[in-house]
N, C-alpha and C positions, 0 to 999 in steps of 0.2 A: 533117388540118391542111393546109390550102393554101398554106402556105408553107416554106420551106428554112430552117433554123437562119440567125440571122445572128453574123457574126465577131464576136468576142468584145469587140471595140474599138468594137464597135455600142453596148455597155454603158457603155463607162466615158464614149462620148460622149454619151449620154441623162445619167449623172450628170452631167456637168460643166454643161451647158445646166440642170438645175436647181438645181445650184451659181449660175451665173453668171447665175442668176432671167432666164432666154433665153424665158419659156415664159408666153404669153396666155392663159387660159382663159377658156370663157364655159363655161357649167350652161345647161343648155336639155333638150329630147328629148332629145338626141345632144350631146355633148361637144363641143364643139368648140374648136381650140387653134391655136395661131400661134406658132412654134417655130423662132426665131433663129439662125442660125449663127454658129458660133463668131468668125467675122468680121463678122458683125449685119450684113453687105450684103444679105442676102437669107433669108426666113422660109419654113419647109414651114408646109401646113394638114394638118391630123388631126382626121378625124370619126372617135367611137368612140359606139358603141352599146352598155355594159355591158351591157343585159341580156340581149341576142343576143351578146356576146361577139362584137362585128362593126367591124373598122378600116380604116379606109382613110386612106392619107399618100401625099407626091407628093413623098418625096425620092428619091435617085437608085439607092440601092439598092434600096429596094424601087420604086420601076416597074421598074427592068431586070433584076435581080437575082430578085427575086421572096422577097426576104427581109422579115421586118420591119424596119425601121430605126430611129436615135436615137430621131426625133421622137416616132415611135411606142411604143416603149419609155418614154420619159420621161412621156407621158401615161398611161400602165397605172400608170407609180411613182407620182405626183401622184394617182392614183384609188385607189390604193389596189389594185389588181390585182395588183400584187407589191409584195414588201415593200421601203421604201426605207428606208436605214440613212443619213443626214441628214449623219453625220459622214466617212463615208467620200465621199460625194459631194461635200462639202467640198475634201475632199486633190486633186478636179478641178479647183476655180473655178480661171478664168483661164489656163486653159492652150491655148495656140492649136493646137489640134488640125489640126486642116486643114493650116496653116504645116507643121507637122511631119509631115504625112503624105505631103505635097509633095516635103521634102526628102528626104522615103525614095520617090520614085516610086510613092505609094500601096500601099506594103507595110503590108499593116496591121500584121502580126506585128512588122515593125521598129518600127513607132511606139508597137504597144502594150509593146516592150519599153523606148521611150527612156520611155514616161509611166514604166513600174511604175520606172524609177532616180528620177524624181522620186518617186515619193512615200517610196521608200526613205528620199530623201533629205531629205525631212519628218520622219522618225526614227517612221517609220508602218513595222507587222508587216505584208510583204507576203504573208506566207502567209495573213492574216484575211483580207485585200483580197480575194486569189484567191478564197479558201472563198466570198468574198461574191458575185462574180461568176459565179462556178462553180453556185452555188445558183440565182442569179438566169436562168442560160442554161439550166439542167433544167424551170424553172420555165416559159420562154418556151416550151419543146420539148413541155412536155406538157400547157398549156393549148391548145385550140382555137379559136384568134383567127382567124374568117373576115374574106375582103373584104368591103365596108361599100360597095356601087354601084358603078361604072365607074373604073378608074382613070384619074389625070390626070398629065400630062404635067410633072414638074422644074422648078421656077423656074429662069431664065435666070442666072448673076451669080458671084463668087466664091466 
């Protein structure tokens, strides 16, 4: 695998962007997507290659990080790569993710713990939620998603 596990909060934010229908596709050779930020000022691209199991995205974790990230994530759920559960993605729409990773200083762990109060607070079993995430991050870990060309460089913007 060419790449590092990503944080866990990499998941619940690939759900929420397709909760919050953040997410373009075109069907061609190669996939290709346009994947909105939670603040919609500014979109990652994501080519995926399913049958070489081959991605490439230019958000900021993955160029510098060297993890998968959302956008990338969210296109695997939409393709059907991993399995997406429609309702629990749901319990994301609308949640300013960013805003509140901000106010934690980019702690992910902080943020992913103020979301799971929201959705507590939906009167949602946070233990499924986890199981579902938890699933979903074994799953990223033990497919073999290569780079898909040269990577590009992070859009500019919020």
């Amino acid at each position: 695998m060419l790449r590092t596990p990503p944080p866990l909060i990499k998941i619940y934010e690939a759900l929420g962007a397709i909760a919050d229908q953040r997410i373009e596709l075109i069907q061609g050779l190669f996939v290709e997507a346009k994947v909105y930020s939670s603040s919609r000022e500014k979109y990652y691209t994501v080519t995926y290659d399913a049958a070489n199991k081959a991605i490439m995205l230019n958000d900021n974790g993955s160029y510098w990080k060297w993890y998968l990230g959302y956008p990338g994530i969210a296109v695997l759920l939409l393709q059907g790569d991993l399995p997406i559960n429609k309702n629990l993605a749901e319990l994301l729409k609308n949640i300013a993710r960013k805003e509140i990773n901000t106010k934690n200083n980019n702690d992910f762990e902080k943020t992913q713990q103020q979301i799971d109060t929201m959705i507590i607070e939906k009167w949602w079993d946070i233990k499924a939620f986890h199981e579902y995430i938890q699933n979903l991050n074994m799953l990223l870990q033990t497919n073999q998603f290569s780079h898909l060309g040269k990577k590009t460089m992070p859009p500019k913007g919020n």
